[in-house]
gemmi code that builds the backbone of each chain (N, CA, C; Angstrom):
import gemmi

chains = {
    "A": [
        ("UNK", (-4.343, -9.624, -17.750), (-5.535, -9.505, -16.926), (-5.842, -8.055, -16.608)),
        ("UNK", (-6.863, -7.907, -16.253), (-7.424, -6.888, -15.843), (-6.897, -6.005, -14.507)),
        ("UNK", (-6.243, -6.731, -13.388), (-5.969, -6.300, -12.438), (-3.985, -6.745, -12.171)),
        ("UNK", (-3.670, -6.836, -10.689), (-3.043, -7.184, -10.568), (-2.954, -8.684, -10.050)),
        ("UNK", (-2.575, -9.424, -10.071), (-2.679, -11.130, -9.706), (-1.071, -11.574, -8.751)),
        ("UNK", (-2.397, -12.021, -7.666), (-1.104, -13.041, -6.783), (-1.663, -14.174, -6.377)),
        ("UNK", (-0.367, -14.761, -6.735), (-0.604, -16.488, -6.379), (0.267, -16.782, -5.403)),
        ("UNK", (-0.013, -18.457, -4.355), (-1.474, -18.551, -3.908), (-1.945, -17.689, -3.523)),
        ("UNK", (-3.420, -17.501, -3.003), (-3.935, -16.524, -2.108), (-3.682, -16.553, -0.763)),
        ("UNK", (-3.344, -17.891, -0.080), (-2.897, -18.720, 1.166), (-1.968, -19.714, 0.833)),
        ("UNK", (-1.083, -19.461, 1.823), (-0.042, -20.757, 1.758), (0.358, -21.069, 3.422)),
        ("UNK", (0.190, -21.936, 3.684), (1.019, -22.603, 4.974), (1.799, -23.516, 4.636)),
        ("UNK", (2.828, -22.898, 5.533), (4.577, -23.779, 5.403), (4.574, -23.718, 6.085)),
        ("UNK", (5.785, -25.213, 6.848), (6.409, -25.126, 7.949), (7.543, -24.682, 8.218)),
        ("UNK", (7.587, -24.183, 9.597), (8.962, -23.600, 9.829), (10.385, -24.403, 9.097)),
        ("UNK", (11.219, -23.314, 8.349), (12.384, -23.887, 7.585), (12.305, -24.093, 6.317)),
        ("UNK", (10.820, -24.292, 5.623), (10.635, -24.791, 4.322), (11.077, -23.250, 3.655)),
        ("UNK", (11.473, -23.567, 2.245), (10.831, -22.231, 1.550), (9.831, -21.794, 0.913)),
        ("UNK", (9.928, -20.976, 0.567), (8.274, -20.098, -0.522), (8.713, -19.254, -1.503)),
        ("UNK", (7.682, -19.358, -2.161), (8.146, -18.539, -3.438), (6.398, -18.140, -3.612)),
        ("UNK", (6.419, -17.050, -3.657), (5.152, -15.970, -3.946), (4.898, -15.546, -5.642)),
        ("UNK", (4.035, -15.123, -6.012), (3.955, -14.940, -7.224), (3.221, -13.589, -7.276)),
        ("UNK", (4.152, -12.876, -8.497), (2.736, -11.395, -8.940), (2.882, -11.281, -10.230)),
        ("UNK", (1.188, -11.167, -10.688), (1.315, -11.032, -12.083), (0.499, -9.557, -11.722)),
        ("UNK", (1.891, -8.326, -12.600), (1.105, -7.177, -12.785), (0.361, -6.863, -14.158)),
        ("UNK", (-0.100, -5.229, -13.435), (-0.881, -5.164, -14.699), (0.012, -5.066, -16.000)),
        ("UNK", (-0.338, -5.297, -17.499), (0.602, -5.618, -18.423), (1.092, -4.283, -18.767)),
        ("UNK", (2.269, -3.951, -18.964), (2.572, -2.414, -19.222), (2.912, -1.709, -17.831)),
        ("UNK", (2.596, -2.112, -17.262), (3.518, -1.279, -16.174), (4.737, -1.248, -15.728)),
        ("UNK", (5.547, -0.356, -15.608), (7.009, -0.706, -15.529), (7.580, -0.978, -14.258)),
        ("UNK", (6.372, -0.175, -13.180), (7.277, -0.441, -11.672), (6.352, -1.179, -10.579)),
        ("UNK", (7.125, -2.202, -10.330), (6.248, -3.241, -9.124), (6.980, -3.119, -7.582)),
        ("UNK", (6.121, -3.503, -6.962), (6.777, -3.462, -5.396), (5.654, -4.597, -4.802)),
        ("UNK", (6.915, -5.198, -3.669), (6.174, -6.200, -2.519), (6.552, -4.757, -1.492)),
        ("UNK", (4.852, -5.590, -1.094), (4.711, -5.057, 0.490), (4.565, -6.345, 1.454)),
        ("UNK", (4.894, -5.977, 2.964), (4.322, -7.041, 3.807), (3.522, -6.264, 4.857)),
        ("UNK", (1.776, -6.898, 5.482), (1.565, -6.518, 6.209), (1.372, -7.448, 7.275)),
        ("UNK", (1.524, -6.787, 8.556), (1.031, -7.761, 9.577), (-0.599, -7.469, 10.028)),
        ("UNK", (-1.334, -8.563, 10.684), (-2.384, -7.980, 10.780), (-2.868, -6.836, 11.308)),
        ("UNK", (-3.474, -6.076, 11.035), (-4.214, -4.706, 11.568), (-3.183, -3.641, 11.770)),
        ("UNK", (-1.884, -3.840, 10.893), (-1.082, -2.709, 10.844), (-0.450, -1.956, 9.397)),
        ("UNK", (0.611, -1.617, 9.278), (0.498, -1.009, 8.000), (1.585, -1.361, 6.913)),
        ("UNK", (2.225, -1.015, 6.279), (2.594, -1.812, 5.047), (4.155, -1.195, 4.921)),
        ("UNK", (4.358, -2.444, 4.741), (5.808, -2.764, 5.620), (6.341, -2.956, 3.423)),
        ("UNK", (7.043, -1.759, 3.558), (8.163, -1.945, 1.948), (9.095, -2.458, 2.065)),
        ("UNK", (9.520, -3.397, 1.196), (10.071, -4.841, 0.666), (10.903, -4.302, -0.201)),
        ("UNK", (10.606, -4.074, -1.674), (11.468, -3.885, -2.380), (10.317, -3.567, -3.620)),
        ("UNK", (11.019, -2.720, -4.883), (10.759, -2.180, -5.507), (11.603, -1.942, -7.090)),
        ("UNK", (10.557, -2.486, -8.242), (11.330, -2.511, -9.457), (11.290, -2.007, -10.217)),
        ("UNK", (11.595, -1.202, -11.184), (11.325, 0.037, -11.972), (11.891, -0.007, -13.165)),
        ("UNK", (11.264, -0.469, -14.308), (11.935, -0.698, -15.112), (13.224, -1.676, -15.688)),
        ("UNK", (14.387, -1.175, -16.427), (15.426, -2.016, -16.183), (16.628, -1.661, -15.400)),
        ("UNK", (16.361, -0.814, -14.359), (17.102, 0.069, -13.111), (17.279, -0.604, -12.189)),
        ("UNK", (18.342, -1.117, -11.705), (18.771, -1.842, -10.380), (17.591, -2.032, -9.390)),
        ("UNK", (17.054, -2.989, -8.686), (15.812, -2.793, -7.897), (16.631, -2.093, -6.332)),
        ("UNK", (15.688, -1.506, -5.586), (15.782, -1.044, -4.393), (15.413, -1.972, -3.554)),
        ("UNK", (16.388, -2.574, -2.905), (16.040, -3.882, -1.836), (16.212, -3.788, -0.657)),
        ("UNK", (16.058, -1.794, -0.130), (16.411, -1.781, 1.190), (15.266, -2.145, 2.098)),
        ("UNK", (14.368, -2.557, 1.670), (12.992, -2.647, 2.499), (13.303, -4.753, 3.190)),
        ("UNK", (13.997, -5.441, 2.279), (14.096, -6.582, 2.208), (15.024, -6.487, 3.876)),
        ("UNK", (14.064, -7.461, 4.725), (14.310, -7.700, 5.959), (15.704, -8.972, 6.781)),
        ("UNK", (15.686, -9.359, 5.696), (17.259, -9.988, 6.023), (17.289, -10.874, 4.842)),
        ("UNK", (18.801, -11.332, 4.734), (19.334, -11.832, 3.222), (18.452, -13.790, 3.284)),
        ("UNK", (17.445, -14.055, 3.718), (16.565, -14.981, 3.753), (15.528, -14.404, 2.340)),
        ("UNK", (15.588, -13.632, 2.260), (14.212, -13.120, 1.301), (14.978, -12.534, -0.262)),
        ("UNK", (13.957, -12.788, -0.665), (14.961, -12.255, -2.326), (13.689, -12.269, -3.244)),
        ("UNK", (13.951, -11.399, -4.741), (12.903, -10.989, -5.086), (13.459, -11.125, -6.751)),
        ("UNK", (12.841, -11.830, -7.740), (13.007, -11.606, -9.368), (11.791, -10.831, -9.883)),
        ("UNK", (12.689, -10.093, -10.918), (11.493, -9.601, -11.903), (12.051, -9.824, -13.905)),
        ("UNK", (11.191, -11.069, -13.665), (11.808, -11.662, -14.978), (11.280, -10.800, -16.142)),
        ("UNK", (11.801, -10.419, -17.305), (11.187, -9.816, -18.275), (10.518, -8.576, -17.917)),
        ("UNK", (10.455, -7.956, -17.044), (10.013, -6.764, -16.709), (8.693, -6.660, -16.344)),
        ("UNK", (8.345, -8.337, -15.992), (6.743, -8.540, -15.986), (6.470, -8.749, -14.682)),
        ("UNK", (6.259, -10.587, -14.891), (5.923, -11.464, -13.512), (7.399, -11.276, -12.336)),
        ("UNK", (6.949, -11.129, -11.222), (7.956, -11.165, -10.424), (7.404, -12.749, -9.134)),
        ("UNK", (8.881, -12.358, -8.501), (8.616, -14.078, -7.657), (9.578, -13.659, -6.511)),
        ("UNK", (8.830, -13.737, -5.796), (9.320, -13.452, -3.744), (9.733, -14.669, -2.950)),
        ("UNK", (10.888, -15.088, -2.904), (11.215, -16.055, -2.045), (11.818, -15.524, -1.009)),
        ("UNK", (11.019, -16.842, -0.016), (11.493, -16.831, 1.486), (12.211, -17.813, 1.728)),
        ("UNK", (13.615, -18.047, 1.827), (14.002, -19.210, 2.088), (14.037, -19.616, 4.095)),
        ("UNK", (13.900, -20.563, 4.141), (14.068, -20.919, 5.467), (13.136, -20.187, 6.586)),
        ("UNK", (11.863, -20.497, 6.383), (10.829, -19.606, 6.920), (10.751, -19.824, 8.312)),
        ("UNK", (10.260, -19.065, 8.976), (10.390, -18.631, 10.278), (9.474, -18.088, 10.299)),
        ("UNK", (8.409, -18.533, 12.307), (6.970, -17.642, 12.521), (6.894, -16.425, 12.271)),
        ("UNK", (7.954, -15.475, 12.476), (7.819, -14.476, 12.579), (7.301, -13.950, 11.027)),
        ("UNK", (7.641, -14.451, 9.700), (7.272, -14.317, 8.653), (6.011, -14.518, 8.246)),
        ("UNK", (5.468, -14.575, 9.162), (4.020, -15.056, 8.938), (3.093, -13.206, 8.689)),
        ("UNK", (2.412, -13.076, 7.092), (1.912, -12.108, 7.257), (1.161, -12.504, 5.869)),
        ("UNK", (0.452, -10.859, 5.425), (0.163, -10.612, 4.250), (1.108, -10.146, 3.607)),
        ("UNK", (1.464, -10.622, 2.295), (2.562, -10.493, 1.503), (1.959, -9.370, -0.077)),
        ("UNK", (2.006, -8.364, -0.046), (1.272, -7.365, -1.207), (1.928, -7.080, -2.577)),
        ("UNK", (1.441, -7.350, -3.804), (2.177, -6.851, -4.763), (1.478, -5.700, -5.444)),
        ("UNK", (2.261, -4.825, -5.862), (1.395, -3.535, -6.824), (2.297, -3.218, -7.521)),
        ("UNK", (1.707, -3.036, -8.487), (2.441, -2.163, -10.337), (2.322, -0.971, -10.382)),
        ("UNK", (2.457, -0.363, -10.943), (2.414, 1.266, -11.407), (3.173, 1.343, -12.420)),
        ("UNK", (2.064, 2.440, -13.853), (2.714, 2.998, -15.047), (3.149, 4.305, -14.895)),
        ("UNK", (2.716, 5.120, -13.531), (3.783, 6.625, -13.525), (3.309, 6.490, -11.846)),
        ("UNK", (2.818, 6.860, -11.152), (2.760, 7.109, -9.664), (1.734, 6.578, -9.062)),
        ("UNK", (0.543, 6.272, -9.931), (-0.579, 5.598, -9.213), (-0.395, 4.050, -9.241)),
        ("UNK", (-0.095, 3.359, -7.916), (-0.315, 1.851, -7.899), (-1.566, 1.473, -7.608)),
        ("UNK", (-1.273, 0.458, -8.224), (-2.825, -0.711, -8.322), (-2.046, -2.424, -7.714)),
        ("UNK", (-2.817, -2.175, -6.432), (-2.789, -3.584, -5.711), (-3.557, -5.069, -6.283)),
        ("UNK", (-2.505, -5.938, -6.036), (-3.295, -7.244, -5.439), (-4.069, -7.484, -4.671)),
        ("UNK", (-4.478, -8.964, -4.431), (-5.231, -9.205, -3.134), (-4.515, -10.260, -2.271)),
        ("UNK", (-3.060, -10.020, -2.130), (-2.287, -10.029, -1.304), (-2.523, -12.177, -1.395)),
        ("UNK", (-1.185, -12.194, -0.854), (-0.894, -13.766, -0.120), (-0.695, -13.730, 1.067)),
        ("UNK", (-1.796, -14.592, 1.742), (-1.226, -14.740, 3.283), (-0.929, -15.850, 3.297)),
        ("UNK", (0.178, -15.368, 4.202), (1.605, -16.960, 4.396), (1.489, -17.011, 5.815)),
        ("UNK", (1.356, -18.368, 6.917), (1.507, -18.761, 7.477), (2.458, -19.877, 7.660)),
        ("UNK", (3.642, -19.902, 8.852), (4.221, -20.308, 9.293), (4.149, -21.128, 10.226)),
        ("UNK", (4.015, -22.244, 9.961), (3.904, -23.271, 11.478), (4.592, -24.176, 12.495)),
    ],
    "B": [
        ("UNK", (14.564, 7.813, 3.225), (13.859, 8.527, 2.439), (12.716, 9.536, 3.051)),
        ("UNK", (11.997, 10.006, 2.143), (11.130, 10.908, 3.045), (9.842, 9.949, 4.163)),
        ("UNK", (9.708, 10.547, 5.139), (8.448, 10.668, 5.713), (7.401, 11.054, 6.013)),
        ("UNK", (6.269, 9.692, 5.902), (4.798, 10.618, 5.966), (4.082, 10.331, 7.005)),
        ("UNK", (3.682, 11.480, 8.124), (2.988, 11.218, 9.107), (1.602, 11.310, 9.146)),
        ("UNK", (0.731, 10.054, 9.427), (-0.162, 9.944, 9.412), (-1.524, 10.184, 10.059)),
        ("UNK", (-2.231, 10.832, 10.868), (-3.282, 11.136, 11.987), (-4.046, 11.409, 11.236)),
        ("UNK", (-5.461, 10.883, 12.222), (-4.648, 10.062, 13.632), (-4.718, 8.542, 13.236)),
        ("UNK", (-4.309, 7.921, 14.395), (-3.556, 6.589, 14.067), (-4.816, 5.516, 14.002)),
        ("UNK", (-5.956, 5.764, 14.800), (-7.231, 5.313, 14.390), (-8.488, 6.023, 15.150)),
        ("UNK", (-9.531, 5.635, 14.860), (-10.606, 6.110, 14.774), (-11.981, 5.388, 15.083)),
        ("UNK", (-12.410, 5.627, 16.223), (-14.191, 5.294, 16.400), (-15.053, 6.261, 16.614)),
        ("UNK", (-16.092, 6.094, 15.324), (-17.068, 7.783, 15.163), (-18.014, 6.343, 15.060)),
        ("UNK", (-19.487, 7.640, 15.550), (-20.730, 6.950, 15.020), (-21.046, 7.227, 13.756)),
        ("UNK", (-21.961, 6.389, 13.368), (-22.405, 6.282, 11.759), (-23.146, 7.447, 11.590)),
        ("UNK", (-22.475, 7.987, 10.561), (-23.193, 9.493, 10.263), (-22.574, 10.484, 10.436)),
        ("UNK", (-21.518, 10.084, 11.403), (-20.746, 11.151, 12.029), (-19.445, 11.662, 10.460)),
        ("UNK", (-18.836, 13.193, 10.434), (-17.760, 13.500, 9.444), (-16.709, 12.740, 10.182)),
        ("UNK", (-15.744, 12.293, 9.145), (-14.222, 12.018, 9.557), (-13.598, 12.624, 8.486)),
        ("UNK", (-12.063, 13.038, 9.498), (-11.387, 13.966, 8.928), (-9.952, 13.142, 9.206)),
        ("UNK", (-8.479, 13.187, 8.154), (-7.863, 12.516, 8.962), (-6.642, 13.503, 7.774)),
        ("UNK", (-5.180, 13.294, 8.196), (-4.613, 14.148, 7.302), (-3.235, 13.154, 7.437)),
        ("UNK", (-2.340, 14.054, 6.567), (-1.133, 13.414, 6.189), (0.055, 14.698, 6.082)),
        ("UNK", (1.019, 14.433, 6.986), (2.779, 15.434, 6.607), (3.708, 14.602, 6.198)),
        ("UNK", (4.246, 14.993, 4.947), (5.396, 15.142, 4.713), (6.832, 16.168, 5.221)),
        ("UNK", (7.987, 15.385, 5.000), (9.402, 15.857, 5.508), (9.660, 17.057, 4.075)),
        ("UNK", (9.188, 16.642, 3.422), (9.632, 17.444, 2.362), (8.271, 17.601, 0.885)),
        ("UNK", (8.570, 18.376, 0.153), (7.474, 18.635, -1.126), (7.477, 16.924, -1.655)),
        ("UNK", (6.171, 17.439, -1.810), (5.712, 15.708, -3.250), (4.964, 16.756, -4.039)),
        ("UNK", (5.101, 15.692, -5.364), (4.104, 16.805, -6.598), (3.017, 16.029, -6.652)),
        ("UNK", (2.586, 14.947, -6.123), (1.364, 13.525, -6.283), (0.873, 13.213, -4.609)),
        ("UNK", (-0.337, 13.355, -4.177), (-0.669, 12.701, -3.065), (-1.594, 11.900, -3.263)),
        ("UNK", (-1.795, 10.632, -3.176), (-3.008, 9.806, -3.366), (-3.271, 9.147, -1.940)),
        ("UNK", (-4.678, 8.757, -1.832), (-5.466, 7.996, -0.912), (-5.536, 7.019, -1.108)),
        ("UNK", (-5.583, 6.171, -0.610), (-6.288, 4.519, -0.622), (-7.159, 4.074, 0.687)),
        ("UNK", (-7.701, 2.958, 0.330), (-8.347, 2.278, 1.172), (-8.648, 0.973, 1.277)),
        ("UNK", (-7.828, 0.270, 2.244), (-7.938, -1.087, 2.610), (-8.965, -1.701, 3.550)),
        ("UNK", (-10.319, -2.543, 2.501), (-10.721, -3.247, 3.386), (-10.456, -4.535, 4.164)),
        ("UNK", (-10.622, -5.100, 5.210), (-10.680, -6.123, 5.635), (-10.272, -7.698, 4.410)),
        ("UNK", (-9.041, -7.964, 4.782), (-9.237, -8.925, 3.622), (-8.634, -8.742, 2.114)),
        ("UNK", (-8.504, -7.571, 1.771), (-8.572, -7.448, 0.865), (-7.118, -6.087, 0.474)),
        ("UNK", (-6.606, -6.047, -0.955), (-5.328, -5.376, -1.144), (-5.874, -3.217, -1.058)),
        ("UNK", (-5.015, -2.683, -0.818), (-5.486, -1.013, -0.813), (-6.079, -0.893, -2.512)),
        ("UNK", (-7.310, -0.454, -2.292), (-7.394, 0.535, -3.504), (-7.511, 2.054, -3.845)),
        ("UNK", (-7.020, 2.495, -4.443), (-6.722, 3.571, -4.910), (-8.231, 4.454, -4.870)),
        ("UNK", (-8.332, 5.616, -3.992), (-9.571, 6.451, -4.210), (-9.818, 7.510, -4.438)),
        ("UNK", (-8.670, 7.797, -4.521), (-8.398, 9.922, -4.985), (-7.023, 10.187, -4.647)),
        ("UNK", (-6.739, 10.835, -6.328), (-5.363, 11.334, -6.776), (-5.327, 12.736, -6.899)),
        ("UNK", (-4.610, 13.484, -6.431), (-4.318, 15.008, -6.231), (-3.062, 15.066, -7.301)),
        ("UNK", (-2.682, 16.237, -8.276), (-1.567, 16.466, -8.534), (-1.100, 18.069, -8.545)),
        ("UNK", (-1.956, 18.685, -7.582), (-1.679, 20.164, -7.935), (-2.424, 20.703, -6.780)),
        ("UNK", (-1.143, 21.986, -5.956), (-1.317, 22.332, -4.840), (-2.042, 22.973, -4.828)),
        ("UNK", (-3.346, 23.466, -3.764), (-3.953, 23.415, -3.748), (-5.918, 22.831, -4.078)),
        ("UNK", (-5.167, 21.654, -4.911), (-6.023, 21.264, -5.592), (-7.584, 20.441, -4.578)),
        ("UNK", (-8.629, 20.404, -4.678), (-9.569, 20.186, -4.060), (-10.151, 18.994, -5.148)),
        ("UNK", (-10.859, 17.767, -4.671), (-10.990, 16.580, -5.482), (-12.199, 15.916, -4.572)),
        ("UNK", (-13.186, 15.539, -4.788), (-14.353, 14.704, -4.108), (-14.659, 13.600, -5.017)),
        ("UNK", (-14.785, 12.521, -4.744), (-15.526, 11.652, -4.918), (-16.462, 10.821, -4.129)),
        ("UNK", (-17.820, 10.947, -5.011), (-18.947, 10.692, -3.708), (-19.098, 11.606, -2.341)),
        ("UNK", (-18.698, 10.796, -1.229), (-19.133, 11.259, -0.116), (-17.053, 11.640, 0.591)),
        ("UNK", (-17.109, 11.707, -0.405), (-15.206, 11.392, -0.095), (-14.530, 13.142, -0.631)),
        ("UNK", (-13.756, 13.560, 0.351), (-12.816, 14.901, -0.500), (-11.721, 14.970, 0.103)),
        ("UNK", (-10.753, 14.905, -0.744), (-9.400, 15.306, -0.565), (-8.951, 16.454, -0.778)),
        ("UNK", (-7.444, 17.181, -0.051), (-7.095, 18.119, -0.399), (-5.562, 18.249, -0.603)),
        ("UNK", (-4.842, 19.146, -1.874), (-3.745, 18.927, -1.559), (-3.065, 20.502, -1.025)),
        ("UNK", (-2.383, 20.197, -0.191), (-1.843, 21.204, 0.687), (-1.591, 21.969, 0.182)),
        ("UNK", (-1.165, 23.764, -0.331), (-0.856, 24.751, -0.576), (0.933, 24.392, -0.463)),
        ("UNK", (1.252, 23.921, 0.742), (2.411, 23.555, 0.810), (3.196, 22.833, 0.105)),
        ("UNK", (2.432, 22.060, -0.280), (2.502, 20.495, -0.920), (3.351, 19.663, -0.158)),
        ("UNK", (3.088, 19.951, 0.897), (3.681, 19.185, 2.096), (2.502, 18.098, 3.430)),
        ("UNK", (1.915, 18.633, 2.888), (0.365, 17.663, 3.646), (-1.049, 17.838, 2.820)),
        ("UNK", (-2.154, 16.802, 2.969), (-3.006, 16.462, 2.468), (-3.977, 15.921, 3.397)),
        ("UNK", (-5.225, 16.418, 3.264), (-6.183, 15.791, 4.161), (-7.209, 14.971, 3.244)),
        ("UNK", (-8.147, 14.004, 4.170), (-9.623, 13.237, 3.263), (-10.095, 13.547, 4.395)),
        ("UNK", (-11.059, 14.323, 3.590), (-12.586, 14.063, 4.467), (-13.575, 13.390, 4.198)),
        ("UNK", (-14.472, 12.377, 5.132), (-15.285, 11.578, 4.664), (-16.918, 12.214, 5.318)),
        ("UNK", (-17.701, 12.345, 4.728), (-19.084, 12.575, 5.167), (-20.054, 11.948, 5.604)),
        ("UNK", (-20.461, 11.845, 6.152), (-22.054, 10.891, 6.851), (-21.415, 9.216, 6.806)),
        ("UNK", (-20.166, 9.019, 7.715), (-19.659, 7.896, 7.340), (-20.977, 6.840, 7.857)),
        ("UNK", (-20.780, 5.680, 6.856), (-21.478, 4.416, 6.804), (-20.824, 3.517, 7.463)),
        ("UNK", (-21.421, 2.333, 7.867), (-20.438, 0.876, 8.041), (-19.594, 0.582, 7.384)),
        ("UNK", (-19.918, 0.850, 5.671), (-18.614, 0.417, 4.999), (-17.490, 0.930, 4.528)),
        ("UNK", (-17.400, 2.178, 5.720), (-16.652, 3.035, 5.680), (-14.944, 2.052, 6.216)),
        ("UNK", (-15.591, 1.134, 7.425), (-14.599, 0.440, 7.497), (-13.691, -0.082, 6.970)),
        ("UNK", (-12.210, 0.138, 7.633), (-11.297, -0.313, 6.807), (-10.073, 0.541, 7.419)),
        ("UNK", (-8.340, 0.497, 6.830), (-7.591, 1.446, 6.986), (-7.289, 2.422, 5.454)),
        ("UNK", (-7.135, 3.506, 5.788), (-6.915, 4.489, 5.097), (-5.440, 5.141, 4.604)),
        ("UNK", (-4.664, 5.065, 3.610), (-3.798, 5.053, 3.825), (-3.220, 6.186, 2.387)),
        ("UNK", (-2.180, 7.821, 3.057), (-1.909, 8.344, 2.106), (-0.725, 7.560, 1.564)),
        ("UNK", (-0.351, 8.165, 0.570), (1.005, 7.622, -0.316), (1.303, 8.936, -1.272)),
        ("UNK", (2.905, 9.551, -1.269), (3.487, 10.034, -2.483), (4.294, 9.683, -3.040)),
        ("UNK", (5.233, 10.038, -4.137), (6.436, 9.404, -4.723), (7.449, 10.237, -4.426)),
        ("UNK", (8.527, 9.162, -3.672), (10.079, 10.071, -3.644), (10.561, 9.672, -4.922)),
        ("UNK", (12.255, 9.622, -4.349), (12.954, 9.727, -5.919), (12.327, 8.471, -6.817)),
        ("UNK", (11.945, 8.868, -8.570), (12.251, 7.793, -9.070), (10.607, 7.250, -8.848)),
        ("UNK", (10.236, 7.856, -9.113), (8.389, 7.590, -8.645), (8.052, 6.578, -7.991)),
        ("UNK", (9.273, 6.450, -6.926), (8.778, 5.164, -6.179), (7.702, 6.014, -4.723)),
        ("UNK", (6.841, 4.893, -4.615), (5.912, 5.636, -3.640), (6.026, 5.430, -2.451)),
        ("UNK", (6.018, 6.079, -1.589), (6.286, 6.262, 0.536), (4.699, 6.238, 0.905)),
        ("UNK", (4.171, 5.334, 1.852), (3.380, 5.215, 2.450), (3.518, 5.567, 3.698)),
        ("UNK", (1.853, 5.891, 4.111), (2.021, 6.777, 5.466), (1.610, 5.121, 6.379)),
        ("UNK", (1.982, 5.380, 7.776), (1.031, 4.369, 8.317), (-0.375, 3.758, 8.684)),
        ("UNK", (-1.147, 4.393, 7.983), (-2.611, 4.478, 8.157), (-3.675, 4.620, 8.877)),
        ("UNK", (-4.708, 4.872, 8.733), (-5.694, 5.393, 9.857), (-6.827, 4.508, 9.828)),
        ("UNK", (-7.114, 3.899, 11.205), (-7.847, 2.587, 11.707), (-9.110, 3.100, 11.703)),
        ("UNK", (-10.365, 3.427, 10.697), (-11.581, 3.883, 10.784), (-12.203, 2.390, 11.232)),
        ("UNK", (-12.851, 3.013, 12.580), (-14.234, 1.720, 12.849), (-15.223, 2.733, 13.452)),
        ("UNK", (-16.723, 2.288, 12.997), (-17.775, 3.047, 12.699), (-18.984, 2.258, 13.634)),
        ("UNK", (-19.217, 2.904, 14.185), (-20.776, 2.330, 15.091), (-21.833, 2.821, 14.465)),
        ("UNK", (-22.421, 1.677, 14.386), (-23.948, 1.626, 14.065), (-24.796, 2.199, 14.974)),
    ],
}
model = gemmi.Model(1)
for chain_id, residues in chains.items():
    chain = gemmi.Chain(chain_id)
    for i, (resn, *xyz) in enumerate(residues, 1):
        res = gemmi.Residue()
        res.name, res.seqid = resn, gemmi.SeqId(i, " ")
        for name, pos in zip(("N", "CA", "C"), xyz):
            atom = gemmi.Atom()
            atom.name, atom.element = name, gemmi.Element(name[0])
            atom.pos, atom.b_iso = gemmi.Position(*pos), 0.0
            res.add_atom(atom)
        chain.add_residue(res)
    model.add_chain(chain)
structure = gemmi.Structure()
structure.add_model(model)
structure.setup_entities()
């Protein structure tokens, strides 16, 4: 595709269920990252994949959350055992050297 | 990792009015880029700097990159309504992974 792609665009779960997020980056890019935002604030780093280099998962907010990047492509964000507080915009972006190119984010609600 | 400080933290100008807003770094970057998040919607990318001192406009939009290469400003001109949105710098630490600043809350009166 043309851009970057995340699936769903909305999801509501209930408290405890899990989730699994989806990003399809742009094709050829080697390094992806989740962001999370909360509303009207700023962008909270998750974790980050770069190639075939160990990912950086210090952004990942407790061992509930976990992140694949299969084939160096599509990646997949699970939340296991969700909790309100997880309730946000969830961001994915690619990059082929320093400039990222965003999604249009998943917002996950918790109920 | 490094840090980027952002000001100011938000913003209400009237329509028409310049906005000016800037960005420090803890240490050198060789890349400063802008973005801009509207309402709703993921940051997009609006001006890339790679060379200090470098000066860059698009449209009604100009960036600058610091002499230092330690801060970067956008200036916006005769802002509009759809100026709205947050604004947000970004460079790459180690490993071209990119550090975001916390962003700047532009809201614009008509």
């Amino acid at each position: 595709g043309a851009g970057v792609s995340q699936s769903p665009s909305n999801k509501v779960t209930e408290k405890g269920k899990d989730v699994e997020l989806r990003c399809d980056p742009i094709s050829g890019h080697t390094a992806l990252y989740w962001y999370r935002q909360s509303l009207g604030q700023g962008l909270e780093f998750l974790i980050y994949f770069q190639g075939n280099s160990a990912p950086d998962k210090s952004g990942l907010p407790s061992d509930r959350f976990s992140a694949e990047r299969t084939g160096g492509s599509v990646s997949t964000l699970t939340i296991q055992r969700t909790q309100q507080e997880d309730s946000a915009v969830y961001l994915c972006a690619s990059s082929s050297n320093t400039e990222a190119f965003f999604g249009q984010g998943t917002r996950l609600t918790v109920v | 990792g490094q840090q980027l400080n952002q000001s100011p933290q938000s913003m209400f100008i009237q329509e028409g009015e310049d906005v000016s807003m800037n960005c420090t770094s803890s240490s050198i970057f060789n890349t400063w880029l802008w973005y801009k998040q509207d309402p709703g919607e993921g940051p997009v990318l609006l001006i890339a700097l790679y060379k200090a001192g470098e000066l860059t406009s698009n449209g009604r939009l100009t960036a600058q990159f610091g002499i230092t290469r330690k801060d970067s400003f956008l200036n916006i001109s005769a802002s509009i309504p759809s100026d709205v949105g947050i604004y947000f710098c970004a460079g790459p630490e180690y490993g071209n992974k990119l550090v975001f600043g916390a962003g700047t809350i532009l809201r614009v009166k008509s």
